[in-house]
C-alpha positions as CSV (number, residue, x, y, z in Angstrom):
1,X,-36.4,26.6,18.9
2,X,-37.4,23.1,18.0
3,X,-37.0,23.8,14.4
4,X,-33.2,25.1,15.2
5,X,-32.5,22.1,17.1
6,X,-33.3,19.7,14.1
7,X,-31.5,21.7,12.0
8,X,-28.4,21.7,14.1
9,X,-29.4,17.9,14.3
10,X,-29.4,17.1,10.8
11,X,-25.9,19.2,9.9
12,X,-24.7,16.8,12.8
13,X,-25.7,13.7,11.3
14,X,-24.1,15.2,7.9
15,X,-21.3,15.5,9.5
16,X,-21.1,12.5,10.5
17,X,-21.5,10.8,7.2
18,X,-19.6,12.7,5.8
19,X,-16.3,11.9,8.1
20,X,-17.3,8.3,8.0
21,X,-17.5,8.5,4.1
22,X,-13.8,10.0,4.7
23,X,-12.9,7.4,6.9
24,X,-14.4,4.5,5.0
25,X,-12.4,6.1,1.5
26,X,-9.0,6.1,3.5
27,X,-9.3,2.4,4.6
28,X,-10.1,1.4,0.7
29,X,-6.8,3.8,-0.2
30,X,-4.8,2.0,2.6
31,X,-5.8,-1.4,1.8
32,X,-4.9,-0.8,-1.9
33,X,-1.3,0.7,-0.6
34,X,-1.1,-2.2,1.4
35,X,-1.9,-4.6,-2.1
36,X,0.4,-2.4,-4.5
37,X,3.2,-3.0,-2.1
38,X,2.9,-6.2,-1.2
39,X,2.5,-7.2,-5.1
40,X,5.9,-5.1,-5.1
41,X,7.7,-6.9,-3.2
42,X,6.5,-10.3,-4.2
43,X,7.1,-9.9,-8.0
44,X,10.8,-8.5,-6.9
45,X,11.0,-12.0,-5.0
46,X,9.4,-13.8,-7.9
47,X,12.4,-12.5,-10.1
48,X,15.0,-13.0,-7.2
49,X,13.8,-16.6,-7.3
50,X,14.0,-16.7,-11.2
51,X,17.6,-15.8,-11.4
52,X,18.0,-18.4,-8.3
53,X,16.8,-20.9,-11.0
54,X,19.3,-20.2,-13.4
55,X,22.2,-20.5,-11.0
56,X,21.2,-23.8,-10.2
57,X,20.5,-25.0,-13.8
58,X,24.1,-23.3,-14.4
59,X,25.6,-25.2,-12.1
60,X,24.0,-28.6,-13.5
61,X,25.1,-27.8,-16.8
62,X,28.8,-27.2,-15.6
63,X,28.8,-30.3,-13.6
64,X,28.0,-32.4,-16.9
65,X,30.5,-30.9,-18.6
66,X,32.9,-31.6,-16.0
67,X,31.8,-35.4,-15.9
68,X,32.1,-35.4,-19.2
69,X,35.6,-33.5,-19.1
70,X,34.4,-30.7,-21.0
71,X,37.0,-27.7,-18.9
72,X,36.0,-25.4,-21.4
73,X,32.7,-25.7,-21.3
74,X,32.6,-26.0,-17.3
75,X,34.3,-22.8,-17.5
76,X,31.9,-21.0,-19.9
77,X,29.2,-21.7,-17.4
78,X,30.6,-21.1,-13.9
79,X,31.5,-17.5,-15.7
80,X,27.3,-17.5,-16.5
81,X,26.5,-18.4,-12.9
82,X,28.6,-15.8,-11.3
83,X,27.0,-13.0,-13.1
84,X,23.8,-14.8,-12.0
85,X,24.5,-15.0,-8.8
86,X,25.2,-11.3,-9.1
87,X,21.5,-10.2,-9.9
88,X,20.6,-12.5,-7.2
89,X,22.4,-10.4,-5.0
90,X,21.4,-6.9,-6.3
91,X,17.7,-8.5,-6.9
92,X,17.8,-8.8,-2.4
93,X,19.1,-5.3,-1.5
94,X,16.3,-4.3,-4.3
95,X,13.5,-6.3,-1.6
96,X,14.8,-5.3,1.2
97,X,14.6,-1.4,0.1
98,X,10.6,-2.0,-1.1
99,X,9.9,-3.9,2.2
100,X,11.5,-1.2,4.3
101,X,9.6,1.8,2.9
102,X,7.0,2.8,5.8
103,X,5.1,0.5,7.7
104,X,2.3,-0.3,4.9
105,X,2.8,-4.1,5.1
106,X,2.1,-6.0,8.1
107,X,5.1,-6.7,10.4
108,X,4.8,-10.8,10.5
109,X,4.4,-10.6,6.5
110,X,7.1,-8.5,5.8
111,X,9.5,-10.3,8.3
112,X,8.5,-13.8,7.0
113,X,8.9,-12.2,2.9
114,X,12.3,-11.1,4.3
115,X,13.7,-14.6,4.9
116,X,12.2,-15.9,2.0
117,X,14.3,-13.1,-0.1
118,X,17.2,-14.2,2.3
119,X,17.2,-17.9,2.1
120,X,16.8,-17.3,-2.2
121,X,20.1,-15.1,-1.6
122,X,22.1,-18.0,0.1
123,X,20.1,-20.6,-2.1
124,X,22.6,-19.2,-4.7
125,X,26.0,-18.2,-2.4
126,X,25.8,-22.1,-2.0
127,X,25.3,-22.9,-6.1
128,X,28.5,-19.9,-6.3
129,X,30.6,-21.8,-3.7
130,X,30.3,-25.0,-5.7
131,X,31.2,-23.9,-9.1
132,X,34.5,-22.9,-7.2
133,X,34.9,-26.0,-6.4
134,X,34.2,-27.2,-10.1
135,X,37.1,-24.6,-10.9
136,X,39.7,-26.3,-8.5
137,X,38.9,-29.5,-9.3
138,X,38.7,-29.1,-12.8
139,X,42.3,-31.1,-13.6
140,X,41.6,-34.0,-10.9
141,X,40.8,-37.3,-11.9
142,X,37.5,-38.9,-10.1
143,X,36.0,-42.4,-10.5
144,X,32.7,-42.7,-12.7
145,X,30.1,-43.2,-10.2
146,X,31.0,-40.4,-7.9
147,X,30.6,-38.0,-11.1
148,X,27.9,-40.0,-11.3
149,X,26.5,-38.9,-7.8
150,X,27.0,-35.2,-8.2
151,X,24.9,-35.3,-11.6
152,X,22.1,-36.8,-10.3
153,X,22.4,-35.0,-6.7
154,X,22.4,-31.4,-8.8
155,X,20.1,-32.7,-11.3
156,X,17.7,-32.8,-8.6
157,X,18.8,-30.2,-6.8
158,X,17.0,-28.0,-10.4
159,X,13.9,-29.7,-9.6
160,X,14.2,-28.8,-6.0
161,X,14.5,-25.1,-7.0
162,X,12.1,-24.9,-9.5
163,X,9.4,-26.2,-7.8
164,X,10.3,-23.9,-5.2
165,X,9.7,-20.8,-7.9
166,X,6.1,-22.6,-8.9
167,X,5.4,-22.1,-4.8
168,X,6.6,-18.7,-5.4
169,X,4.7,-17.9,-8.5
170,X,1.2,-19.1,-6.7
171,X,1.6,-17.4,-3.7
172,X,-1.0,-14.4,-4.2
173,X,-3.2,-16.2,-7.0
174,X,-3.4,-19.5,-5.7
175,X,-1.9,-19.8,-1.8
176,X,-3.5,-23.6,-1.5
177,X,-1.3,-24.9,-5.2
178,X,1.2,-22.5,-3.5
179,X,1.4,-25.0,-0.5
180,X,1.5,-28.4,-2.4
181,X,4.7,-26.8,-4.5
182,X,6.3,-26.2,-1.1
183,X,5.6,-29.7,0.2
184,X,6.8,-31.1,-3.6
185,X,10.5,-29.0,-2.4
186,X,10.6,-30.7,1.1
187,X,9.8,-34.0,-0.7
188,X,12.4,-33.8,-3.5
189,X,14.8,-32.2,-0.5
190,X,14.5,-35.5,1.6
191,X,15.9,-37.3,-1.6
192,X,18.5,-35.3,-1.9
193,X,19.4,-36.0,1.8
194,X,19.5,-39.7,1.0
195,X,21.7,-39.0,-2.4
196,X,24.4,-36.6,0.2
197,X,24.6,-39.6,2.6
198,X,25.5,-42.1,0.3
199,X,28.0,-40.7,-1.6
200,X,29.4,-39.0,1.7
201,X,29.7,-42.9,2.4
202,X,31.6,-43.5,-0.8
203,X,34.8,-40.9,-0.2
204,X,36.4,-42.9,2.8
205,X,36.9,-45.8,-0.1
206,X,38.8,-43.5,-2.2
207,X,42.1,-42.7,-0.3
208,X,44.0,-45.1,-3.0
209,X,42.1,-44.1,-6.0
210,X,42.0,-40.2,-6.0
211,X,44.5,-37.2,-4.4
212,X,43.4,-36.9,-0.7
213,X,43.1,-33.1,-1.7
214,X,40.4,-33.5,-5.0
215,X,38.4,-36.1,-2.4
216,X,38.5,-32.8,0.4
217,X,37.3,-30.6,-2.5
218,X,34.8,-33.0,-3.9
219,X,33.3,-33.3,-0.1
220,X,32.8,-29.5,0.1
221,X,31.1,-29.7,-3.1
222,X,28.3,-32.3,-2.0
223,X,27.8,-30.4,1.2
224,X,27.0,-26.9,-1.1
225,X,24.7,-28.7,-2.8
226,X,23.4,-30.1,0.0
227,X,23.3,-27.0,1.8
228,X,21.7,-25.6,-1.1
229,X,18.7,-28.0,-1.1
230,X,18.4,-27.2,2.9
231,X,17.6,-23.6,1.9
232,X,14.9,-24.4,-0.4
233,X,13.0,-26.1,2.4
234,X,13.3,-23.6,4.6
235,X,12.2,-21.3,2.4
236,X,9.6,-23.5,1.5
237,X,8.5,-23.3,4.9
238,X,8.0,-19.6,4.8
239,X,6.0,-19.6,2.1
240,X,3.4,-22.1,3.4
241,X,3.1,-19.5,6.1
242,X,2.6,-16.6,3.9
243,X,0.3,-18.9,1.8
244,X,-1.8,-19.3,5.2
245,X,-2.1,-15.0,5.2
246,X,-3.2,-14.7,1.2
């Protein structure tokens, strides 16, 4: 009898070990579906954000060349930027489906990743909208120092964004350098604040010098830009708080 009953006794405790062996295997499996879909998604991002980039530097090429009254060549890169912009767009619906597929990330994560891929996609609506406005103004004649303005404003504006994709890029491998890039965005962001303000200042000075239509334009310009920087901090922001789950 008491031979039987360690012998029921033992099979128990095989049992046992044998479910927690199962158990312990199918946590290590989830957590490495959990990883594989959360690298996923972030390298989709990390290429969202690369094409982001490119918009932007677009856009700084084709406002030098309308400074320097280069049409043609303003032309030849809005064109590039649009088709940028384009993969931007089809780069988000791409996230979005990834992120959506079962419940395998963690809700807060996958929310947060969401505006990031969100914010990257009207990062470059903004950058579209003002090569528009490169295109209508692209005959009107504008006084030195305000081309002068929306160089330097969009010429920042690039440094905005790609330190933006470094904060990107160190997300998983490095969350703490991942930070400090998102901190060097909301600093170059702040200047870019004090660059919209001062030439917002400037266009009331203008009624005599350029068509009241061309200074309208040239105002919805500098707030895309502006509008474009705002998004990089606040997507900036998001990644400091995913930095804080790595």
């Amino acid at each position: 009898m008491l031979f039987n009953h360690q012998r029921h006794s033992a099979a128990y405790d095989a049992s046992v070990q044998h479910r927690f062996l199962l158990v312990s295997l199918m946590e290590k499996g989830f957590d490495w579906f959990i990883r594989r879909r959360r690298t996923r998604a972030l390298e989709l991002a990390r290429e969202q954000i690369m094409r982001a980039v490119e918009t932007v530097m677009l856009l700084e090429k084709a406002v030098r060349c309308f400074a320097e009254n280069d049409v043609s060549g303003m032309n030849r890169h809005v064109n590039e930027l649009f088709q940028a912009e384009a993969k931007v767009d089809a780069l988000r619906t791409e996230v979005f489906m990834e992120l959506s597929k079962g419940e395998a990330l963690i809700a807060d994560y996958r929310e947060d990743l969401m505006h990031v891929v969100k914010r990257l996609d009207m990062v470059a609506d903004n950058v579209k909208d003002a090569a528009r406005c490169l295109r209508i103004l692209e005959k009107a004649t504008l006084p030195p120092e305000l081309l002068g303005k929306i160089v330097n404003m969009v010429e920042k504006l690039v440094q905005c964004v790609q330190a933006l994709q470094s904060s990107i890029e160190k997300l998983s491998s490095n969350p703490e350098e991942a930070t400090a890039y998102a901190n060097k965005v909301a600093e170059v962001e702040h200047e870019i604040d004090k660059d919209y303000l001062s030439t917002k200042a400037m266009l009331p000075k203008l009624g005599k010098q350029v068509n009241i239509g061309s200074v309208i334009v040239f105002d919805d310009l500098v707030e895309f830009v502006e509008h474009a920087s705002d998004l990089c901090a606040d997507t900036a922001d998001y990644i400091v708080v995913l930095a804080s789950r790595e």
